[in-house]
C-alpha positions in Angstrom: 0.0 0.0 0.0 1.6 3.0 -1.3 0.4 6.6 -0.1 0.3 9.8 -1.7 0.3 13.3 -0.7 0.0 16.3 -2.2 0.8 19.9 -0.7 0.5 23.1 -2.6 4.4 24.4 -2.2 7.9 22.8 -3.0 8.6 23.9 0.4 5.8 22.6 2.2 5.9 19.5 0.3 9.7 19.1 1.9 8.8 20.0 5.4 6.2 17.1 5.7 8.7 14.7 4.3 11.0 15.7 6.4 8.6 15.9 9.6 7.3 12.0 8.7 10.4 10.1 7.5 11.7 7.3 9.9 14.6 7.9 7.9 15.8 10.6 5.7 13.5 10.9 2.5 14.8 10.6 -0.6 14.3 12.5 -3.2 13.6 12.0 -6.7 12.9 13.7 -10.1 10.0 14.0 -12.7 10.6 16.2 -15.7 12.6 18.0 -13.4 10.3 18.3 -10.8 10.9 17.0 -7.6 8.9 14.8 -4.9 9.9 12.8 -2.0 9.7 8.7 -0.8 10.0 8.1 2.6 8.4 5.5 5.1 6.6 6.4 8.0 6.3 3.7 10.5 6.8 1.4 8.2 4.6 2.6 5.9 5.2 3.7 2.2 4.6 7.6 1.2 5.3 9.7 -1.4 5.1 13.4 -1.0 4.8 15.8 -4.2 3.3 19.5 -4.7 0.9 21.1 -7.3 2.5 24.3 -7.4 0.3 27.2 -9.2 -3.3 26.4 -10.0 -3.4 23.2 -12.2 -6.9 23.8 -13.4 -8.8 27.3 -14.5 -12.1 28.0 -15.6 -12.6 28.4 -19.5 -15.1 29.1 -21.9 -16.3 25.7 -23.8 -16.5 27.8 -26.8 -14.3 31.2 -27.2 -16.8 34.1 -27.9 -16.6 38.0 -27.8 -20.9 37.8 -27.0 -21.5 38.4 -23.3 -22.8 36.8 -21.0 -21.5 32.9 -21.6 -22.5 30.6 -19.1 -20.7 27.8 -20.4 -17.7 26.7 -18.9 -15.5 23.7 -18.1 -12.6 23.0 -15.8 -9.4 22.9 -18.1 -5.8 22.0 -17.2 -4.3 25.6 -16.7 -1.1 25.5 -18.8 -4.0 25.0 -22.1 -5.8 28.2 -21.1 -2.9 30.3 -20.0 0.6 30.4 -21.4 2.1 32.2 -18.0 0.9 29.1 -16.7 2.6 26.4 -19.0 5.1 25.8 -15.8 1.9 24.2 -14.7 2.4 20.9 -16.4 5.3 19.8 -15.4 3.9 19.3 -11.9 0.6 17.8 -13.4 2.4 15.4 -15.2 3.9 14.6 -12.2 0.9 13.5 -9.7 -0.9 11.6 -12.9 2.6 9.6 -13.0 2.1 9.0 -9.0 -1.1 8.7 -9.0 -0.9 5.5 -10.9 1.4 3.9 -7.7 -0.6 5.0 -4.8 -4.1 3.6 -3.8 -4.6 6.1 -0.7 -4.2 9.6 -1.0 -3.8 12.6 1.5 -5.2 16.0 0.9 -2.4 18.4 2.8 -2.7 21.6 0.7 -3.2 24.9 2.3 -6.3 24.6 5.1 -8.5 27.1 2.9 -11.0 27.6 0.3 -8.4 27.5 -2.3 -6.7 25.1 -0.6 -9.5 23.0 -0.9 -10.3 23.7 -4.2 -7.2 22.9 -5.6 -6.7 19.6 -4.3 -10.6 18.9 -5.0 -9.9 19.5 -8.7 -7.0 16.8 -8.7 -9.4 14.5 -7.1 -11.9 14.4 -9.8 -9.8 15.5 -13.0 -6.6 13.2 -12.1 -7.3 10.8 -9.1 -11.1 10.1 -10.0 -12.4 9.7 -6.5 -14.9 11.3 -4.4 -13.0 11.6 -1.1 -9.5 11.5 0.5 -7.9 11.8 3.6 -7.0 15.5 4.7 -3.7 16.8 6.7 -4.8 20.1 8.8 -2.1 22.7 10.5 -1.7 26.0 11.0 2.5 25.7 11.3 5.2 23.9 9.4 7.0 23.0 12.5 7.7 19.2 12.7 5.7 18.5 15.7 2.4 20.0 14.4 3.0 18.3 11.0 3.4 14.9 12.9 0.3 15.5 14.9 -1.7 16.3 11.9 -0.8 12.9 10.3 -1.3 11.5 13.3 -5.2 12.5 13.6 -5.4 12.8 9.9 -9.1 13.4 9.0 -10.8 10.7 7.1 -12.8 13.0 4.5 -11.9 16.3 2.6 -14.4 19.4 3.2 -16.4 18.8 0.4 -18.4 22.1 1.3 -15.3 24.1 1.3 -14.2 23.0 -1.7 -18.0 23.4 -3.7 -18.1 26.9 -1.9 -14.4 28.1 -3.6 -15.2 26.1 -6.8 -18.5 28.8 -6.8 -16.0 31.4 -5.9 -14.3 30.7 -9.0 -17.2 30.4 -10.8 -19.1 33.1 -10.0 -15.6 35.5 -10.4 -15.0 34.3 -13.9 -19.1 34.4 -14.8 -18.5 38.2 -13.5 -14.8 39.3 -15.0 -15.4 37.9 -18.0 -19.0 39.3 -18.9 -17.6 42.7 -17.2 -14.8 42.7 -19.3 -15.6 41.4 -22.4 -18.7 44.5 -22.0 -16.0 47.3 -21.4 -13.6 46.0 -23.7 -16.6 45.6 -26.6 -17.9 49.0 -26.4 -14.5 51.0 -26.1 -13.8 49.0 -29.6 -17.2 50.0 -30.6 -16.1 53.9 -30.5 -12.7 53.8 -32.3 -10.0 51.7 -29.9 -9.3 48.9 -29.3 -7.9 48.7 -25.2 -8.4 45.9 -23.0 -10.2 47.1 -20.3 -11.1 44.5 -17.0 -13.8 44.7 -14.4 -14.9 42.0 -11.5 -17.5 41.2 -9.1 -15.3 42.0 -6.5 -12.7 44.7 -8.4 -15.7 46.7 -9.5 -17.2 47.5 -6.3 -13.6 48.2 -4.8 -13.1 50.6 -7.5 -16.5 52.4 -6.7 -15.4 52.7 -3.5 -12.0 54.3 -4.5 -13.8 56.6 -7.0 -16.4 57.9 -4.5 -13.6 59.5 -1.9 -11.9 60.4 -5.0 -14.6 62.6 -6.6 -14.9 63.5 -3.2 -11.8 65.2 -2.5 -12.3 66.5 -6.2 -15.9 68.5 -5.4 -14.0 69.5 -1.7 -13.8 73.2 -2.0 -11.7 74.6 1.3 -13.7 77.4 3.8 -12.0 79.5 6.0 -12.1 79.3 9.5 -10.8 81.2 12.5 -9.7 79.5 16.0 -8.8 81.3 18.9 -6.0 79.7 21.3 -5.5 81.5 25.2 -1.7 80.6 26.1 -1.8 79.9 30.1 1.0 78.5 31.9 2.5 76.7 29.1 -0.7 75.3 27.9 -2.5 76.4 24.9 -5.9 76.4 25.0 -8.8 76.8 22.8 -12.3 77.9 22.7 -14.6 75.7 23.2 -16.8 76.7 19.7 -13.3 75.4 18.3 -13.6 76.8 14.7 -15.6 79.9 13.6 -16.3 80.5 10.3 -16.7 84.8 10.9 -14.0 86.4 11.7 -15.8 89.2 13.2 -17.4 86.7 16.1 -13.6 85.3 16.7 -12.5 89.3 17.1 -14.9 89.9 19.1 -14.4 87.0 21.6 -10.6 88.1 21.4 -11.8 92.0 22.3 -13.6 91.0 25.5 -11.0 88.5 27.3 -7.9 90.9 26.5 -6.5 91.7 29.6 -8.5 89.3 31.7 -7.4 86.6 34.0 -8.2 82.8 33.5 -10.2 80.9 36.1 -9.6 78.0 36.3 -13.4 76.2 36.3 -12.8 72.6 36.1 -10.1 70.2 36.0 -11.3 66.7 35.2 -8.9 63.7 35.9 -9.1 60.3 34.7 -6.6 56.9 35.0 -7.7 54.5 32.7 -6.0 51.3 31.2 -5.2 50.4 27.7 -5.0 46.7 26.7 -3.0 45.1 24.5 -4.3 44.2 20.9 -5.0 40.6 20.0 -2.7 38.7 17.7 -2.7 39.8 14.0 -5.2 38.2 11.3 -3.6 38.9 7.7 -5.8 42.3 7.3 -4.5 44.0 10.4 -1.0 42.6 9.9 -1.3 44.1 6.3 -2.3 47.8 7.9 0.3 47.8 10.4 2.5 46.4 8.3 1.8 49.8 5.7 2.0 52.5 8.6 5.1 51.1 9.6 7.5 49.9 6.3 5.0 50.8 3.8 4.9 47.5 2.9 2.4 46.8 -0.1 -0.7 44.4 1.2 0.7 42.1 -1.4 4.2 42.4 -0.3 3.0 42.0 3.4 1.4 38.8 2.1 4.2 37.6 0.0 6.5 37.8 3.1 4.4 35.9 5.3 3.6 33.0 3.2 7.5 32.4 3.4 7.4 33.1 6.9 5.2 30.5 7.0 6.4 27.8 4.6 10.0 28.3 6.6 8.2 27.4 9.6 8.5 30.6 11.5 5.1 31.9 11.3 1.7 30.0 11.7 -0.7 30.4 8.2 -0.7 34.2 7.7 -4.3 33.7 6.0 -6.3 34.2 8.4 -9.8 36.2 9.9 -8.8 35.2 13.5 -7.8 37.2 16.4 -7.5 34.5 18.5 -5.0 31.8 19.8 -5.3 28.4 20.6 -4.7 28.1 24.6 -3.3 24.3 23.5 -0.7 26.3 22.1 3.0 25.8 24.0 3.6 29.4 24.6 6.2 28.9 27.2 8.2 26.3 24.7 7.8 29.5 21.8 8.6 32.2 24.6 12.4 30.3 25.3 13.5 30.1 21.9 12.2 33.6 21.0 14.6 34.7 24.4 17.8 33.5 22.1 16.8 36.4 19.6 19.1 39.3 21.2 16.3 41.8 20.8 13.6 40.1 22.7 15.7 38.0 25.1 15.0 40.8 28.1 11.1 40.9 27.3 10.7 36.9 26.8 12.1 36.4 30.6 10.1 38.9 32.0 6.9 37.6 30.3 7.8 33.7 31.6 8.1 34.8 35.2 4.1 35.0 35.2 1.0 33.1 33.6 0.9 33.2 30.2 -2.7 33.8 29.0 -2.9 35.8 25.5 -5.3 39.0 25.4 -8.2 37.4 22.5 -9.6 39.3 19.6 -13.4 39.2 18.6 -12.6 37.8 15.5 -12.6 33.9 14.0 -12.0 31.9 11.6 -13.4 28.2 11.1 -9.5 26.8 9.8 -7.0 29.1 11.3 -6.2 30.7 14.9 -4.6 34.0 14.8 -1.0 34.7 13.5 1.7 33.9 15.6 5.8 33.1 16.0 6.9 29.3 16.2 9.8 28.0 18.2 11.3 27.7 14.5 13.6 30.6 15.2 15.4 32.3 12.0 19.1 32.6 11.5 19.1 34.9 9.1 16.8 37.2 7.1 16.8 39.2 4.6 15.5 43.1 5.9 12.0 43.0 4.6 11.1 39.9 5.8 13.1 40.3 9.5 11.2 43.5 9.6 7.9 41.7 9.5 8.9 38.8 11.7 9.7 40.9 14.3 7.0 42.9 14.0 4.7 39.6 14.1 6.7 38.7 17.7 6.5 42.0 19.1 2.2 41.8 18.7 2.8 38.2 20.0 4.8 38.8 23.0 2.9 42.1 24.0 -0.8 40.0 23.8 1.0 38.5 27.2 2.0 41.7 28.4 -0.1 43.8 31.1 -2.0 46.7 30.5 -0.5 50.4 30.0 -1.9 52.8 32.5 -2.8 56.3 30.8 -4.4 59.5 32.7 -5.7 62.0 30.7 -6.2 65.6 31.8 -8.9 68.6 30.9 -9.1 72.1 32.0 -11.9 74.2 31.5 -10.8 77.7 32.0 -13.1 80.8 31.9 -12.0 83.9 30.5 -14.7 86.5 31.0 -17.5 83.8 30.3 -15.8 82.9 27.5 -15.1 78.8 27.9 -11.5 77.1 26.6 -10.4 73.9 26.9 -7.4 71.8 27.3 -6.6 68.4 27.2 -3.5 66.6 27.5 -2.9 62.9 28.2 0.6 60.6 29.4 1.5 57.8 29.7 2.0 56.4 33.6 2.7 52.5 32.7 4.3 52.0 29.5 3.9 47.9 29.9 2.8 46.1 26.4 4.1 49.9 25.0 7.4 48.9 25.7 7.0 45.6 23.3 4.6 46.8 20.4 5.0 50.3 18.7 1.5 51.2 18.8 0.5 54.6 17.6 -0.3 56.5 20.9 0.3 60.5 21.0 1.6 62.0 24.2 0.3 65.6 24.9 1.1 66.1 28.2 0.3 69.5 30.0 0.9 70.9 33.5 -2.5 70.2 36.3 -3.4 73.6 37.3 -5.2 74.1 40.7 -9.2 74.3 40.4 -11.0 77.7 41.0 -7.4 79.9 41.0 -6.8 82.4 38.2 -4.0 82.5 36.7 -2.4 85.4 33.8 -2.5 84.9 30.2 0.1 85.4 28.5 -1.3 85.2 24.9 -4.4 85.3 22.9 -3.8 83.7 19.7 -6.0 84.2 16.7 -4.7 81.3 13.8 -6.4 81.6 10.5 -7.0 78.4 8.7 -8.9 76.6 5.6 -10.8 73.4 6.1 -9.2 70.2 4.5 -10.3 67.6 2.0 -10.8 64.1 3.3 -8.1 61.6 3.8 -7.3 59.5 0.4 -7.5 55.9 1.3 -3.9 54.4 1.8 -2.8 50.9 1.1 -3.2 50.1 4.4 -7.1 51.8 5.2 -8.5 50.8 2.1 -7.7 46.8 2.9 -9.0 47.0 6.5 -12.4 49.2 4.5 -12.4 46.3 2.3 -12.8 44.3 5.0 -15.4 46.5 7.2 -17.7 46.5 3.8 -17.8 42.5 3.0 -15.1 43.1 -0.2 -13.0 40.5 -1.3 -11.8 37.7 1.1 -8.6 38.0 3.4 -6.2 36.2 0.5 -8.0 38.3 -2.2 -8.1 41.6 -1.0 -4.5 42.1 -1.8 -4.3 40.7 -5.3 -7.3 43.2 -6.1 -5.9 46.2 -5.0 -2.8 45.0 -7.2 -5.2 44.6 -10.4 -6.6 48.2 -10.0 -3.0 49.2 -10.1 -2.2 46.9 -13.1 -4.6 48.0 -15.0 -3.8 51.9 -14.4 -7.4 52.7 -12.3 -5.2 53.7 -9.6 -1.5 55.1 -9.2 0.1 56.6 -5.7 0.5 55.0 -2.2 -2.0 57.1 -1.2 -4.1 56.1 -3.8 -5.5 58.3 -6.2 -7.8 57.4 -9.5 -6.8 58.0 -12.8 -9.3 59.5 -15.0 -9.6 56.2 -16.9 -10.5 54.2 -13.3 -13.3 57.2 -12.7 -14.7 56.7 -16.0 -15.0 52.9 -15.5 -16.2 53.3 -12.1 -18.7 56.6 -13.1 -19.8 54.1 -16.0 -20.5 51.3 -14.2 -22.6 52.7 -11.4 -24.9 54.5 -14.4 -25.3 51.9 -16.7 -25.0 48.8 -14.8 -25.6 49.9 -10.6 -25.6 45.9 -10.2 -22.3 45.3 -11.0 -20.6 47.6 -8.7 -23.4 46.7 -5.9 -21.6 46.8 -2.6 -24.7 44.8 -0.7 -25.1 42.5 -3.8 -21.0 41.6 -3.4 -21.9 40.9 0.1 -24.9 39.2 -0.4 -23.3 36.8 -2.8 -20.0 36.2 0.0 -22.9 35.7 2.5 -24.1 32.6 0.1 -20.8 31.0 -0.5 -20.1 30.9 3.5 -23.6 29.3 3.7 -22.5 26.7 0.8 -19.1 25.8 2.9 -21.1 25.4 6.0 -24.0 23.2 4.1 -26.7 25.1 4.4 -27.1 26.3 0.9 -26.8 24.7 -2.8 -24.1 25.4 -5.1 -26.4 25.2 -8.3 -28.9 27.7 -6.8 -26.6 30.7 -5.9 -24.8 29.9 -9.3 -28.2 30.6 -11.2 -29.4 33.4 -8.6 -25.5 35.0 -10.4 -26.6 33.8 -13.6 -30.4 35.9 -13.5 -28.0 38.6 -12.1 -25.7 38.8 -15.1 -28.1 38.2 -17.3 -29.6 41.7 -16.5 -25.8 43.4 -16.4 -25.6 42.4 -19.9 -28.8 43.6 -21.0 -27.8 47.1 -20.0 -24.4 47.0 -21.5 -25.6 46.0 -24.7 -28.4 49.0 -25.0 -25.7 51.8 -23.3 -22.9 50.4 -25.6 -22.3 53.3 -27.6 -22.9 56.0 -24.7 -20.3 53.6 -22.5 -17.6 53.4 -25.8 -17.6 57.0 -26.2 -16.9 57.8 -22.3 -14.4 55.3 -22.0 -12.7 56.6 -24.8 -12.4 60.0 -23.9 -11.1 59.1 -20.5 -8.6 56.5 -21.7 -7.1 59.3 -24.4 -7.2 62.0 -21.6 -5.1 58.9 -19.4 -2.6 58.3 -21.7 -1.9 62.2 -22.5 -1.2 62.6 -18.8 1.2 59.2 -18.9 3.2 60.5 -21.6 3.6 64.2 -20.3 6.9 64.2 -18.5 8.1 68.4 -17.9 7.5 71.5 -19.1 10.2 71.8 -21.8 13.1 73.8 -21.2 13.3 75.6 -24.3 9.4 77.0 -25.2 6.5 77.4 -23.5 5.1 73.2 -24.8 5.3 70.4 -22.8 8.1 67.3 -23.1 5.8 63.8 -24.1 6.7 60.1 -24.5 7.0 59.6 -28.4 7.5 55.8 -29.8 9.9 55.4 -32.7 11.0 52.3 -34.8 14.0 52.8 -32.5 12.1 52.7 -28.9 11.3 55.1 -27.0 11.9 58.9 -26.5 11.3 62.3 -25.0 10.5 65.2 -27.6 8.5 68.9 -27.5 5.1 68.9 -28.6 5.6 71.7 -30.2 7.7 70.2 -32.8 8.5 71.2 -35.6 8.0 74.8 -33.9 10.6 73.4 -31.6 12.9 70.6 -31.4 14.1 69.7 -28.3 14.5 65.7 -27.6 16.1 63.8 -25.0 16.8 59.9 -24.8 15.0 57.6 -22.5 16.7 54.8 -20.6 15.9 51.4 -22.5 13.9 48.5 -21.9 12.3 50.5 -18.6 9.3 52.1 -17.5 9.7 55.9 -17.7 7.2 58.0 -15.6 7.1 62.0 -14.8 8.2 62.8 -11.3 7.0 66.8 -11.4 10.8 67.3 -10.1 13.8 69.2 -11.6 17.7 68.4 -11.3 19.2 69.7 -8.3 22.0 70.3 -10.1 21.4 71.6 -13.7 17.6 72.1 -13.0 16.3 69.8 -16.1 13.3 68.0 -15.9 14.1 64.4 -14.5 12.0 61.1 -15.0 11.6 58.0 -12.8 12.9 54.9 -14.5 11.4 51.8 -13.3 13.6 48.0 -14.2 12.1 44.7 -13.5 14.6 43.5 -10.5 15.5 47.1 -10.1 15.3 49.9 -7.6 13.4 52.9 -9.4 15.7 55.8 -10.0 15.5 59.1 -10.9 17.1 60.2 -14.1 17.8 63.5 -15.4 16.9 64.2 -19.1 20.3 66.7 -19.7 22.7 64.7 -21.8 25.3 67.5 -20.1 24.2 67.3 -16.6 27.5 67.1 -14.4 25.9 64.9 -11.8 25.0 62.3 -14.9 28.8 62.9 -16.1 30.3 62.3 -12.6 28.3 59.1 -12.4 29.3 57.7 -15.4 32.9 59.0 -14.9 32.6 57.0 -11.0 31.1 53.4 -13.1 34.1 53.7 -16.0 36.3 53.8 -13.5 34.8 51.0 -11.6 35.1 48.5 -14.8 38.6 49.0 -15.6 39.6 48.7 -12.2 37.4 44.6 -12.8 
């Protein structure tokens, strides 16, 4: 009896052979892919991977007609030819498939997870059930303890529930898309142009604060500040939009005395946060490196597949008190940096502060004993950060006393607030985002002099733009995406030029779509209809609802969509065509041009690419571009000759910024410094 199981990753696939072998595994080769033999306890095993999703969703018959609700499950290197990597691990399991009669589901514990394996089931292994491997970490012990109480079934409602996920996506991005794409062509171009029953919505969302700040038009507003002992205080209307009223106010307590009417005091305590789930380790992980939600996600899965880290993939909050936190605690006390904290927190019980939130696979994110020897500085960044939340849930609470004055200036109320810090505690371990404003306590019903009366003039601001970080955890608050999507979404809005900027701003093209959408087709960009249909698929994975029904509710849905599309398709074309000219002017316009009142474009030549006047042939100023890069504007001039520079962006590559003077002395010096750096090689 020969057994088989499959994992998603190389790595994974080597930690459970690894974990199991009485022996060390050994390791052979398929088409240059590799797998493992081992025995456990006697028994025979092989371990192999399906790295990349083996099978995708395709049309049964290619059509540009919209909607088409007839698709089949297709190996993905014949759909895709980014995926033809694909087959080489395919091949593999239907060659090990043929020696094994018992076969182990041990993919990631997920809906994709799930899904993956579910597909190989039917397509290569033709059964209806296997046996299932479920961990949270890729240390050896939990890996031998999930053999060890190895399920008996797979979760046949997890994977139907992500196989409708998949089905409903593509039903959505393709009808979306091909609808976009359709009517752009329709009015002159021809530009590939994506939406998605998640992407679309997400994008509404981004447009709406967008067109927001847009409409924002700043007031004027007057505030007036009493300086009293060192503490500057303010009146209690705060901000007055007549200055007359302000003057006034300012009139009657000049030379006057401030009484001081009330002094409130409070001690209160602040407790720790829970453990991170992937969408607050994402946020934090923003305000503190700037770290992408992608990038955040990218790190962690290695984190995890190196056995640091338990599955970053999670909703949870909370951990498992089965857990060994001491065992964790004592080799996280041989890292330098938390050695002092780690034998402070074992001197007393160790029980966790718990989040709110869950998760039905996973328990909240948190360090192994695995401990790293070396990382590289992104990912040490984010492990430590991921120990510090850890090791501070254990932590006591910080003690905090905040501090108002009301003071009263000829009737006229100000206030002042300040707040410290007593008890740093947990503070000490995680760098939470707490202000300090700390002002002197002033004795109640004494006056005391004012020194100044301070009258600050000010305009109102525009709302906040959404940052990588907000706009995941908004995601979340408003039922978008899941917690291993939401990343990869943002990332497609960026692809596909909707949105540019950390703090992320819409392109005229991603308005368009978005204003488009919500006219012509509200549906498709229906917040409560996205969370409706994420409300259906949890109901499928927990068996309460059928797969066929909520795929026919999408169907009726789509159905509709299209309808729309097809009647607005000239009023959507012209639109969209407008906006994506008006997109691509902007993308080419690098400076004002040095030599004339026009501006410096992005021309295309037999030869590449290049910067010219678009004034031309009133004036002929060019400049080359670096090669086989992506050039964009950066509104900047040399420091040194004052030319317009460009950013250059390289696959591999840190961005730089390059300056368009062919004579610039900094550009000469540079290339002076690397010339002399390959003849001295």
């Amino acid at each position: 009896m020969v057994q088989l199981i499959i994992t998603e990753k190389p790595s994974a696939m080597k930690n459970i052979a690894n974990a199991l072998a009485d022996t060390k595994p050994i390791e052979e080769k398929n088409k240059k892919i590799s797998y493992f033999r081992l025995k456990h306890n006697k028994k025979d095993i092989i371990v192999t991977c399906a790295v990349g999703h083996l099978y995708g969703l395709t049309e049964e018959k290619k059509t540009s007609d919209y909607p088409n609700f007839n698709l089949k499950w297709e190996e993905a290197n014949k759909i895709r030819k980014t995926s033809f990597f694909t087959k080489a691990y395919l091949d593999t399991i239907k060659k090990l498939v043929k020696e094994a009669d018992d076969f182990v589901n041990a993919c990631d514990l997920d809906t994709e997870g799930e899904t993956i394996f579910n597909l190989i089931l039917e397509k290569v292994i033709k059964k209806k059930d296997a046996k299932r491997m479920k961990f949270s970490t890729m240390t050896k012990e939990e890996l031998v303890s999930s053999y060890e109480n190895i399920d008996k079934h797979i979760d046949q409602n997890l994977a139907e529930s992500g196989r409708t996920r998949h089905t409903l996506d593509h039903y959505y991005g393709i009808t979306s898309s091909k609808a976009l794409t359709s009517s752009i062509k329709k009015a002159g171009q021809f530009k590939i142009l994506s939406s998605g029953r998640v992407q679309s919505p997400t994008l509404t969302l981004l447009a709406h604060k967008e067109l927001e700040i847009q409409k924002f038009k700043p007031e004027d507003y007057w505030q007036l500040f009493a300086h009293i002992e060192s503490i500057k205080a303010i009146h209690k209307k705060n901000k007055f939009k007549k200055e007359k009223e302000v003057k006034d106010i300012q009139k009657i307590c000049k030379n006057k005395k401030a009484l001081v009417k009330k002094v409130n005091k409070k001690e209160y305590k602040v407790y720790p946060q829970p453990s991170f789930n992937i969408t607050s380790l994402q946020t934090e992980a923003y305000r503190l490196f700037k770290f992408s939600p992608k990038q955040t996600l990218d790190i962690a899965q290695q984190l995890y597949l190196s056995a640091y880290i338990s599955y970053p993939r999670t909703s949870s909050e909370k951990l498992d008190p089965t857990i060994d936190y001491k065992k964790i605690l004592k080799s996280l006390s041989n890292l330098k940096e938390f050695s002092k904290t780690t034998k402070e927190l074992l001197k007393k019980t160790l029980k966790p502060v718990q989040g709110k939130k869950t998760d039905p696979a996973h328990i909240a994110i948190y360090p192994t004993s695995t401990i790293p020897s070396s990382l590289q500085e992104q990912p040490r960044k984010l492990y430590n950060l991921i120990v510090q939340r850890f090791l501070s849930c254990f932590s006591t609470p910080a003690v905090r006393k905040s501090l108002e004055i009301q003071f009263d200036i000829n009737k006229e109320i100000f206030l002042a607030k300040g707040i410290k810090t007593l008890e740093k505690n947990w503070l000490d371990i995680y760098p939470a985002n707490f202000k300090e404003t700390e002002i002197p306590e002033l004795e109640e019903n004494k006056e005391y002099n004012i020194e100044k009366l301070e009258l600050a003039k000010d305009q109102t601001k525009p709302p906040k733009r959404y940052s990588q970080g907000s706009v995941i955890s908004q995601m979340e608050k408003q039922g978008l995406g899941t917690r291993a999507t939401r990343s990869n979404i943002l990332q497609t809005l960026y692809d596909r030029n909707y949105i540019v900027e950390k703090s992320i701003k819409v392109t005229t093209l991603g308005l368009s779509v978005a204003k488009t959408l919500e006219k012509y087709v509200p549906d498709l960009v229906s917040e409560k209809l996205t969370k409706h249909f994420e409300k259906e698929m949890e109901q499928i994975r927990e068996g309460k609802k059928d797969k066929e029904k909520v795929i026919k509710e999408a169907q009726k849905v789509l159905l509709k969509v299209s309808k729309e599309f097809k009647k607005n398709e000239d009023k959507i074309g012209k639109g969209l065509l407008k906006a994506t000219r008006e997109t691509q002017k902007k993308e080419s316009l690098l400076a004002k041009c040095p030599n004339c009142k026009g501006n410096i474009i992005i021309k295309r030549s037999r030869y590449g690419l290049f910067a010219a006047c678009d004034e031309y042939p009133k004036c002929k100023t060019t400049f080359s571009l670096p090669s086989n890069a992506l050039v964009k504007p950066t509104n900047e001039l040399c420091k040194e000759c004052k030319f317009p520079t460009v950013l250059t962006i390289r696959r591999g590559r840190r961005p730089f910024k390059y300056c368009l003077n062919k004579e610039c002395p900094a550009k000469l010096r540079w290339l002076e410094e690397m010339n002399k750096k390959a003849n001295k090689s």
